[in-house]
DRENKOLMI-576384 format. One record per residue (C-alpha): x, y, z; residue number from 1; residue in three letters. Coordinates in pm, whole numbers, plus 50000, padded with zeros to 5 digits. Layout:
<r x="X" y="Y" z="Z" seq="NUM" type="Ala"/>
...
This chain:
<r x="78960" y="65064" z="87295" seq="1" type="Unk"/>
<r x="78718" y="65355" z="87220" seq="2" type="Unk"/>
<r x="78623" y="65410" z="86818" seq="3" type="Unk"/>
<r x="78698" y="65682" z="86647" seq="4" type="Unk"/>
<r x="78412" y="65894" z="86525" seq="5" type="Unk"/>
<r x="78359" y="66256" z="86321" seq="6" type="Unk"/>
<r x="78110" y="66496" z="86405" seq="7" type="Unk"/>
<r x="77985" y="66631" z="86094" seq="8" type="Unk"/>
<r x="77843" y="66955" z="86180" seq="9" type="Unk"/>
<r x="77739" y="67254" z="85924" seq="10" type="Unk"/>
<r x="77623" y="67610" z="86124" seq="11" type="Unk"/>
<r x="77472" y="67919" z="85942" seq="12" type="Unk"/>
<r x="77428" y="68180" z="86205" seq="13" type="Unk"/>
<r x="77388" y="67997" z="86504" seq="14" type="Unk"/>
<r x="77547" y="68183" z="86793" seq="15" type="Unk"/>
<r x="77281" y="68137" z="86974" seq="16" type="Unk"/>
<r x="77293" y="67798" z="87093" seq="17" type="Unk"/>
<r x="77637" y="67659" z="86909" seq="18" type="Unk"/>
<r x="77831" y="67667" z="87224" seq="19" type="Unk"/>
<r x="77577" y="67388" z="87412" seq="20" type="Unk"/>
<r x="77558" y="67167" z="87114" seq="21" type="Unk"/>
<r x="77959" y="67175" z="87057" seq="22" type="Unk"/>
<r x="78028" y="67093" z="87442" seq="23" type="Unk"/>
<r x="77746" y="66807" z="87456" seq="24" type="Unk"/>
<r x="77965" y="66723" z="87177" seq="25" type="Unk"/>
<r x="78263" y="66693" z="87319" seq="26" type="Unk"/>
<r x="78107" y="66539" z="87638" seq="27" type="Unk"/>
<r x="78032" y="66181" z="87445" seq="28" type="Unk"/>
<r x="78133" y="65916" z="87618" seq="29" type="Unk"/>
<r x="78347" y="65619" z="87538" seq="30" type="Unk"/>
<r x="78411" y="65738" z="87187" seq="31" type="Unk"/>
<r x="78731" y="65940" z="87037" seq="32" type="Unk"/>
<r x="78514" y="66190" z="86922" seq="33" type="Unk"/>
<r x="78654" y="66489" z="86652" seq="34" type="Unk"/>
<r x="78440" y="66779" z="86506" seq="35" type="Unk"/>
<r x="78480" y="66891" z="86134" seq="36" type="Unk"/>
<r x="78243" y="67247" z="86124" seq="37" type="Unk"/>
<r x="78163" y="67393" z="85776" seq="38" type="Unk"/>
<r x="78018" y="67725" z="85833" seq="39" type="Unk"/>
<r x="77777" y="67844" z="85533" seq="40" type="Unk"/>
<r x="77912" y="68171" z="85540" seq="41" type="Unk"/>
<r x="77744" y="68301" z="85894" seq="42" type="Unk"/>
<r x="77675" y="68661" z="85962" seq="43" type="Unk"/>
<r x="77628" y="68716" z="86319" seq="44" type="Unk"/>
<r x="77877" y="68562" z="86584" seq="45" type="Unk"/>
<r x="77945" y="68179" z="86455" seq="46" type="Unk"/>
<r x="78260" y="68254" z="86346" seq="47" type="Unk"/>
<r x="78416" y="68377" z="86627" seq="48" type="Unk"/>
<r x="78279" y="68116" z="86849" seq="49" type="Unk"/>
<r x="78410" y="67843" z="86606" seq="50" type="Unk"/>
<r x="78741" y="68012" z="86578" seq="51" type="Unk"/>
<r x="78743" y="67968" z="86964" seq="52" type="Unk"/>
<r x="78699" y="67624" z="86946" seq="53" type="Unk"/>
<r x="78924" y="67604" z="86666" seq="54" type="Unk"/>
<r x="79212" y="67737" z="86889" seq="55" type="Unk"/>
<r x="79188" y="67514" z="87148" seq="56" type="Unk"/>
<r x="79213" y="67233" z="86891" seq="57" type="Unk"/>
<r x="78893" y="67111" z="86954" seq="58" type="Unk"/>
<r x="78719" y="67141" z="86634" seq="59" type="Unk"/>
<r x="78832" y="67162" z="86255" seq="60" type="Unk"/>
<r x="78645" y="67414" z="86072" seq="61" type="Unk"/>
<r x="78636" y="67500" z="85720" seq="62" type="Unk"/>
<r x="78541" y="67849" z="85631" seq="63" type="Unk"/>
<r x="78287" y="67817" z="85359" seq="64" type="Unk"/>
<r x="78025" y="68084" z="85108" seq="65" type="Unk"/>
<r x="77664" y="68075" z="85169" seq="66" type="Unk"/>
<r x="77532" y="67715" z="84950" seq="67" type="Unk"/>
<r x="77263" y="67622" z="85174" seq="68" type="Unk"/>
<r x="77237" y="67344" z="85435" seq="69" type="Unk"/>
<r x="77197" y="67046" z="85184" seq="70" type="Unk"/>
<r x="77517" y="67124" z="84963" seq="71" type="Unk"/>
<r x="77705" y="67221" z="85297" seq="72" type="Unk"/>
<r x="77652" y="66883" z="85447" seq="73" type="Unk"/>
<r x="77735" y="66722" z="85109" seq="74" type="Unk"/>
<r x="78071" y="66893" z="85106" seq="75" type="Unk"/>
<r x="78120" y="66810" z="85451" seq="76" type="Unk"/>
<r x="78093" y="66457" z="85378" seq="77" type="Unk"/>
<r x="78368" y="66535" z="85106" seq="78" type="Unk"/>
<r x="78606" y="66675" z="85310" seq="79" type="Unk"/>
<r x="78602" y="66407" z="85603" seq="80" type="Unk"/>
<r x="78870" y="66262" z="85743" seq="81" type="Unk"/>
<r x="78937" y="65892" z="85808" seq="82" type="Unk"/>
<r x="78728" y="65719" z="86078" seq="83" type="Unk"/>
<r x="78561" y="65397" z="86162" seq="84" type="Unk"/>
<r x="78234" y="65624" z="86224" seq="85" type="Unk"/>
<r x="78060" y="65960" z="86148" seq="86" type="Unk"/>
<r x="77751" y="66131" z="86223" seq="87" type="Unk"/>
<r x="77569" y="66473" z="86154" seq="88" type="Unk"/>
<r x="77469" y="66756" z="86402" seq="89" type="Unk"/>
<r x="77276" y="67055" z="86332" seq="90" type="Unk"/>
<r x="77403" y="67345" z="86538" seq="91" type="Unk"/>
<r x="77096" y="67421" z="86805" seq="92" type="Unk"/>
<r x="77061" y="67105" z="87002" seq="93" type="Unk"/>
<r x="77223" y="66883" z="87287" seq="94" type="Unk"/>
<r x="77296" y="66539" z="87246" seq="95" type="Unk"/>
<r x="77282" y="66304" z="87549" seq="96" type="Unk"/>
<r x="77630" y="66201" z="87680" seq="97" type="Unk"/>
<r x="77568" y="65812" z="87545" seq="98" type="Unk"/>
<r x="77412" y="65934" z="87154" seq="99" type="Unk"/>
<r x="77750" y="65830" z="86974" seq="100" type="Unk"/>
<r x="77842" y="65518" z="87127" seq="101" type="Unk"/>
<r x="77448" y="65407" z="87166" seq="102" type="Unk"/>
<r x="77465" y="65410" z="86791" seq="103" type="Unk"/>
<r x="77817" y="65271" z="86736" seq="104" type="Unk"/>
<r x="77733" y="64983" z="86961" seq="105" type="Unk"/>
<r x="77424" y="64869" z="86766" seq="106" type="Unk"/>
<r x="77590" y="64940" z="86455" seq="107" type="Unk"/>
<r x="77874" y="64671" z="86575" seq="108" type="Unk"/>
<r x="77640" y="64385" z="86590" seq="109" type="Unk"/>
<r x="77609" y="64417" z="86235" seq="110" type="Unk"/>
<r x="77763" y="64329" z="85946" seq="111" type="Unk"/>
<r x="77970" y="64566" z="85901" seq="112" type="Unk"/>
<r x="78111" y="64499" z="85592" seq="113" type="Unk"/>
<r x="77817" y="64671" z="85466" seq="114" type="Unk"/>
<r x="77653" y="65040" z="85446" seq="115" type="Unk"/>
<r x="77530" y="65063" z="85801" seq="116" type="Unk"/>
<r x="77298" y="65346" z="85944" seq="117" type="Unk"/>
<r x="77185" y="65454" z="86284" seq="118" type="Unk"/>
<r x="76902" y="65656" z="86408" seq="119" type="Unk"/>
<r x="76664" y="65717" z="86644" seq="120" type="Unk"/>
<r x="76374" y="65897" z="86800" seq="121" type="Unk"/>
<r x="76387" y="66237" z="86948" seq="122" type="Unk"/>
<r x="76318" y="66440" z="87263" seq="123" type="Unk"/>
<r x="76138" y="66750" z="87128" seq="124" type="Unk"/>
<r x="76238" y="67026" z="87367" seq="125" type="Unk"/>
<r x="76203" y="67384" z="87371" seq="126" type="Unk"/>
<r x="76445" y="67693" z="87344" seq="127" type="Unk"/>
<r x="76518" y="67637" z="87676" seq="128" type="Unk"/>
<r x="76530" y="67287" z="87663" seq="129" type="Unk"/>
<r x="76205" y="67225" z="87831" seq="130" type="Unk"/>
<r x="76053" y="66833" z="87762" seq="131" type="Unk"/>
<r x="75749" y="66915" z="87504" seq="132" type="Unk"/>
<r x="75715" y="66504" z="87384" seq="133" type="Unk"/>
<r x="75896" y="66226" z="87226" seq="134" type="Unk"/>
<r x="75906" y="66227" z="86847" seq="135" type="Unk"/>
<r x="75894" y="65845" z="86763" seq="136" type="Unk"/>
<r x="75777" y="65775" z="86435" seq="137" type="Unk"/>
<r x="75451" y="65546" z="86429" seq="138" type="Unk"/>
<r x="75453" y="65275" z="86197" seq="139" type="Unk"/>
<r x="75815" y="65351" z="86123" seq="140" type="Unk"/>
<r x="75881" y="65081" z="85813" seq="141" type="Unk"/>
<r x="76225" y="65056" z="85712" seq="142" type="Unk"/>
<r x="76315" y="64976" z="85359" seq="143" type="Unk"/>
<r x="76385" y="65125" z="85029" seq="144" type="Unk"/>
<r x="76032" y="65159" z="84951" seq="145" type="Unk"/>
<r x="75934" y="65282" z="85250" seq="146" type="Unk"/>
<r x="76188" y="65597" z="85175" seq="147" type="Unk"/>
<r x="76100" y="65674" z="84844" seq="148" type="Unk"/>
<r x="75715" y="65728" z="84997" seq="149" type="Unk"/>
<r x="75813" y="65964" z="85306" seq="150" type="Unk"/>
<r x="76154" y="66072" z="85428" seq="151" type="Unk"/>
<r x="76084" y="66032" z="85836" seq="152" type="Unk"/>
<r x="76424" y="66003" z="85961" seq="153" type="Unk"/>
<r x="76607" y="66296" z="86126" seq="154" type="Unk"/>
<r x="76995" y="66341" z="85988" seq="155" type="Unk"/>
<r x="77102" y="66452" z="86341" seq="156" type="Unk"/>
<r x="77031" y="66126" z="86480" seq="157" type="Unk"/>
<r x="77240" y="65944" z="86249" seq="158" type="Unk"/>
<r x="77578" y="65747" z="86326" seq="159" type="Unk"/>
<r x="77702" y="65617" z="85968" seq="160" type="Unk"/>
<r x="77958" y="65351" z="85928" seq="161" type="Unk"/>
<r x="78315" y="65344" z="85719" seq="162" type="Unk"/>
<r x="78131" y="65207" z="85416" seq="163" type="Unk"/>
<r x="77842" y="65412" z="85384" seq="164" type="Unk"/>
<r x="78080" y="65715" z="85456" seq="165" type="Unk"/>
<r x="78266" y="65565" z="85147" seq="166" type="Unk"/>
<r x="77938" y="65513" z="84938" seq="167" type="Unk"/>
<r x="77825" y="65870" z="84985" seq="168" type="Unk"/>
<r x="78185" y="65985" z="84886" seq="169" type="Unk"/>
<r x="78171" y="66231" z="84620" seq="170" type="Unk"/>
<r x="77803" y="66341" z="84638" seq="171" type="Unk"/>
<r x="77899" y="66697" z="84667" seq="172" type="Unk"/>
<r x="77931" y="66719" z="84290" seq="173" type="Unk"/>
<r x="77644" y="66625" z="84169" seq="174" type="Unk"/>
<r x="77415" y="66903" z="84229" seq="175" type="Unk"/>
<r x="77128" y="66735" z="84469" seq="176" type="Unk"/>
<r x="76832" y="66900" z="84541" seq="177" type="Unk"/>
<r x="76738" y="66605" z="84758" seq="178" type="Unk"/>
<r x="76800" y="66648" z="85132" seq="179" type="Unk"/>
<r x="77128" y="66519" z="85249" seq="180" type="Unk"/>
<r x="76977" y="66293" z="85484" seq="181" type="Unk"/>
<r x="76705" y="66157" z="85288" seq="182" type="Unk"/>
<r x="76993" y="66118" z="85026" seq="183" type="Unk"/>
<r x="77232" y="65941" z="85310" seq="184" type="Unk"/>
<r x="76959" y="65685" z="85391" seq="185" type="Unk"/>
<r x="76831" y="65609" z="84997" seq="186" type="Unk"/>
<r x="77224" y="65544" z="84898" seq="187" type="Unk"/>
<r x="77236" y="65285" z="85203" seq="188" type="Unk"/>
<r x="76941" y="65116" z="85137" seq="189" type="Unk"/>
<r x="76981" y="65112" z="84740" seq="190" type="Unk"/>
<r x="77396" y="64999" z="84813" seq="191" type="Unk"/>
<r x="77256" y="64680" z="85009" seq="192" type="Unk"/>
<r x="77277" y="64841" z="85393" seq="193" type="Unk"/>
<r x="77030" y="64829" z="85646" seq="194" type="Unk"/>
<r x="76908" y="65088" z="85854" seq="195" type="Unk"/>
<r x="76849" y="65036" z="86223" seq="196" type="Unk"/>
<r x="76607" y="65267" z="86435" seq="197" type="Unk"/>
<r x="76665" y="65283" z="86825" seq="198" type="Unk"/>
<r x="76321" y="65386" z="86969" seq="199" type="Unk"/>
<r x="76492" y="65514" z="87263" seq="200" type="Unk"/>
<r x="76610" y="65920" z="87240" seq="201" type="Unk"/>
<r x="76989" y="66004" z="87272" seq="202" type="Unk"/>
<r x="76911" y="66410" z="87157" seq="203" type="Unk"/>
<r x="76721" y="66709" z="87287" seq="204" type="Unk"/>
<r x="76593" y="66844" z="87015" seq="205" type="Unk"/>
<r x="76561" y="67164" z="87003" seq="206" type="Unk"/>
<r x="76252" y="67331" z="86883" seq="207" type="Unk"/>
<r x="76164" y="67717" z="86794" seq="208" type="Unk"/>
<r x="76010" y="67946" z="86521" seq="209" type="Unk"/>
<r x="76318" y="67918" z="86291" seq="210" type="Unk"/>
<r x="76437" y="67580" z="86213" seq="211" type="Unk"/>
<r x="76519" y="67451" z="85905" seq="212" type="Unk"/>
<r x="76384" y="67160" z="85913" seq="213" type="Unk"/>
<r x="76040" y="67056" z="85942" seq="214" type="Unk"/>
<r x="75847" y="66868" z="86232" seq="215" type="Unk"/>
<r x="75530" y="66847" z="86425" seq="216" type="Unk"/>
<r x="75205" y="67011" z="86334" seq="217" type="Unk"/>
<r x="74858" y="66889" z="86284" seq="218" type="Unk"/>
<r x="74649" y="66753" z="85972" seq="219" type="Unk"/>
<r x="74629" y="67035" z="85791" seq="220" type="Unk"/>
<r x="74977" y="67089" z="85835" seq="221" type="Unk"/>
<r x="75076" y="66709" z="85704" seq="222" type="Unk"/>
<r x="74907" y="66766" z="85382" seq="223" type="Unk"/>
<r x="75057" y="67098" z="85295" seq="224" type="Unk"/>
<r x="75368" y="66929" z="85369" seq="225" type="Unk"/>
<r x="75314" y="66618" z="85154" seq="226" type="Unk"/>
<r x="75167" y="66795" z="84870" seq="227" type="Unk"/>
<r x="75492" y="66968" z="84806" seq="228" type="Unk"/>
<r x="75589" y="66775" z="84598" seq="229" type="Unk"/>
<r x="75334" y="66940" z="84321" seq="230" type="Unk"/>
<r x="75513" y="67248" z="84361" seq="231" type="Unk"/>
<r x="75878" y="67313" z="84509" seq="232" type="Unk"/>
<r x="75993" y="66923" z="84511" seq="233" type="Unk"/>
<r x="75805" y="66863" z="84153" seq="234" type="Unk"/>
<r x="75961" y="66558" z="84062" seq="235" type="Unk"/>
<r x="76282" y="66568" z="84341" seq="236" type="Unk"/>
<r x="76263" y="66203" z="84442" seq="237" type="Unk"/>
<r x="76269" y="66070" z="84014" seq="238" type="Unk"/>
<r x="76568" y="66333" z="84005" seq="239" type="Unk"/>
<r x="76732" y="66180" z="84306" seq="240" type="Unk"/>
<r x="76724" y="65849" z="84153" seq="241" type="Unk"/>
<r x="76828" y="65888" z="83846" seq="242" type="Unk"/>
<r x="77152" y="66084" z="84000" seq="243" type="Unk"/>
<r x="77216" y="65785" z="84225" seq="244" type="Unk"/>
<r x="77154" y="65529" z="83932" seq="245" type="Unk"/>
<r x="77447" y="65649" z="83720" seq="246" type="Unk"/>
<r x="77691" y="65772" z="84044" seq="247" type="Unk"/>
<r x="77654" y="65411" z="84180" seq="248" type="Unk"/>
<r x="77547" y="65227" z="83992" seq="249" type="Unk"/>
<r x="77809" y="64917" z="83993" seq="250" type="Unk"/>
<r x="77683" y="64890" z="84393" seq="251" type="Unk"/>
<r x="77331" y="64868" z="84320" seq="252" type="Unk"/>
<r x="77186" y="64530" z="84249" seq="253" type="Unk"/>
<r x="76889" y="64303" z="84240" seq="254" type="Unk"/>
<r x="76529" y="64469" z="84416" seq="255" type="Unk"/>
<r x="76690" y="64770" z="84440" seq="256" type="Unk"/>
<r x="76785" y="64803" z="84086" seq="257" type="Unk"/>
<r x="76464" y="64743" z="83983" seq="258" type="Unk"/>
<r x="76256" y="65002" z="84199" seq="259" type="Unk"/>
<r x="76502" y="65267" z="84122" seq="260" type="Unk"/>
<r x="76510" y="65172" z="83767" seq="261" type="Unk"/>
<r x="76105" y="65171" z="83757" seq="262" type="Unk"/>
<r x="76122" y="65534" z="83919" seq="263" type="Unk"/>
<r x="76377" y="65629" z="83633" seq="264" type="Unk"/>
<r x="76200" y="65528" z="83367" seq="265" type="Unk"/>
<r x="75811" y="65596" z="83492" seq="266" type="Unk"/>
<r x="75766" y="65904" z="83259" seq="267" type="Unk"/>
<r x="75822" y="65688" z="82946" seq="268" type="Unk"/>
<r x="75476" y="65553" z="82890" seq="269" type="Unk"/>
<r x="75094" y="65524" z="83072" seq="270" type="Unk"/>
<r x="75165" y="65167" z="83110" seq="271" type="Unk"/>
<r x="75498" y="65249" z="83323" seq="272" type="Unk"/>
<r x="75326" y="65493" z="83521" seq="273" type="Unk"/>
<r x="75064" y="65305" z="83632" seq="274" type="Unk"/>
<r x="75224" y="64998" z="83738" seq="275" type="Unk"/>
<r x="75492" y="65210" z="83911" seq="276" type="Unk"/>
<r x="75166" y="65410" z="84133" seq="277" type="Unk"/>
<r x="75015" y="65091" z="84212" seq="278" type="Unk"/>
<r x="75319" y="64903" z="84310" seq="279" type="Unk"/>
<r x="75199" y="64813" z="84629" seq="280" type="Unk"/>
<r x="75561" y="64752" z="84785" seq="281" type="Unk"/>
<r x="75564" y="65118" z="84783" seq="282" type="Unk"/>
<r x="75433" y="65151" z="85130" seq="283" type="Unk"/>
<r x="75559" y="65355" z="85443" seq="284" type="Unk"/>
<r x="75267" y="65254" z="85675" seq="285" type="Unk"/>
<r x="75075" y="65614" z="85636" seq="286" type="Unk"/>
<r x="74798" y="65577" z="85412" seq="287" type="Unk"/>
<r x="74756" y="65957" z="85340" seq="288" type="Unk"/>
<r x="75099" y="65922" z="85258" seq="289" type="Unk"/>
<r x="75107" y="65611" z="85037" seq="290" type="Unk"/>
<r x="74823" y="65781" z="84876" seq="291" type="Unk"/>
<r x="74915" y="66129" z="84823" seq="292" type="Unk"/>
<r x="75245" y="65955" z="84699" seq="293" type="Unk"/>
<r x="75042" y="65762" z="84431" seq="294" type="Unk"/>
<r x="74863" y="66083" z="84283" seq="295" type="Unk"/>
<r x="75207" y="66285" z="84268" seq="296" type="Unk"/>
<r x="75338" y="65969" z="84042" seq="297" type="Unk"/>
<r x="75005" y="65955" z="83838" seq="298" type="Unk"/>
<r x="75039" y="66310" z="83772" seq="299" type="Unk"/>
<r x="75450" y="66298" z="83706" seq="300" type="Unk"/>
<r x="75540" y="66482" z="83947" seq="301" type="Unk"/>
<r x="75772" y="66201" z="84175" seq="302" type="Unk"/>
């Protein structure tokens, strides 16, 4: 018997390229696949294509006001239906025909009486879905601390199980600044779940001068990128954790407790600080970014 799964999808003027991503969609195989769309209050012709869709009873759309991506997918997650599996889509790219049940399948072996996450590479394309190269994160480390260093992992390759589903429940009210993805993976690792990484690509991803999220680009590039967090992320992850201390805190236990609770309470003295920058557990296998990620905590900014 096929499993059921929800498409979590949020659009903001996408007509563009909505119709190929919601047919690849609908073209998994193997899975009962459904499609909730929240549109963040689109201007040009998303609507009207989703209303389409929508009359043909092959997606579920909620009409939503402009919040931005983040808070969109939050609320998304909040208004899900029941299902043994979920995942996220942004509206510009095609998935391969096998991305839902690639994940769903690894996911099984499992134990899946715990917070379970999928994800994978990517096949960077272009706007016309030309092969440009495969992203595949090099020394990919997966664990809690790993996360807190550099959030690598792309939402739209993720297939979630029931329980993390269930963990994340709720997350729309508490105001995140933290990407929902980034957030998706901390809450399974901190919960006790594991994350599993396929190396192989199930997605064209789609590439062009205005996506939203960020990807690619040289040196320079990087470091502009990591040092954010001096200026518009100034102190987003310590934020981040101290939401996802008090909203779960009855699921968090053991390592994980104390990492988080280190983060929490870093500001309260030199001595906490310190040991918290030099913890050496806090490693994502990029040394400019274990390092960059050491000043930002030495100067309070994390």
């Amino acid at each position: 018997m096929n499993e059921n799964i929800q498409v979590l999808m949020s659009t903001y003027n996408g007509e563009k390229y909505l119709r190929n991503q919601i047919d690849s969609i609908l073209s998994q195989e193997n899975v009962n696949v459904s499609i909730l769309v929240r549109d963040d209050g689109s201007e040009d012709g998303t609507l009207k294509i989703l209303e389409d869709y929508e009359s043909k009873g092959q997606i579920k759309l909620i009409k939503g006001q402009n919040c931005g991506f983040i808070r969109s997918f939050l609320e998304l997650i909040d208004s899900s239906d029941k299902s043994d599996f979920y995942a996220y889509a942004d509206q510009d790219d095609v998935w391969m025909p096998d991305k839902l049940i690639s994940g769903i399948e690894r996911l099984k072996k499992e134990d899946t009486s715990k917070p379970l996450l999928y994800c994978t590479s990517l096949q960077r394309v272009n706007e016309d879905l030309k092969p440009l190269s495969v992203q595949s994160y090099p020394k990919l480390k997966l664990s809690i601390y790993s996360q807190l260093v550099r959030e690598r992992l792309a939402g739209c390759t993720f297939v979630l199980n029931k329980n993390l589903r269930d963990m994340l429940y709720g997350s729309s009210k508490l105001d995140l600044e933290y990407s929902h993805d980034s957030w998706t993976v901390l809450t399974c690792w901190a919960t006790g779940g594991k994350v599993v990484f396929d190396n192989s690509p199930h997605i064209l991803f789609r590439r062009y001068g205005t996506n939203t999220s960020v990807d690619g680009g040289g040196l320079k590039k990087r470091i502009k990128h990591e040092l954010r967090y001096f200026g518009k992320c100034r102190n987003q992850r310590f934020k981040a954790v101290k939401k996802l201390l008090d909203f779960r805190a009855d699921k968090i236990e053991g390592d994980n407790k104390v990492i988080l609770k280190s983060i929490r309470d870093y500001k309260t003295s030199t001595r906490a600080t310190f040991r918290l920058a030099f913890n050496t557990k806090l490693d994502c296998g990029i040394k400019m970014s274990n390092f960059i990620t050491r000043i930002v905590i030495l100067f309070r900014c994390f």
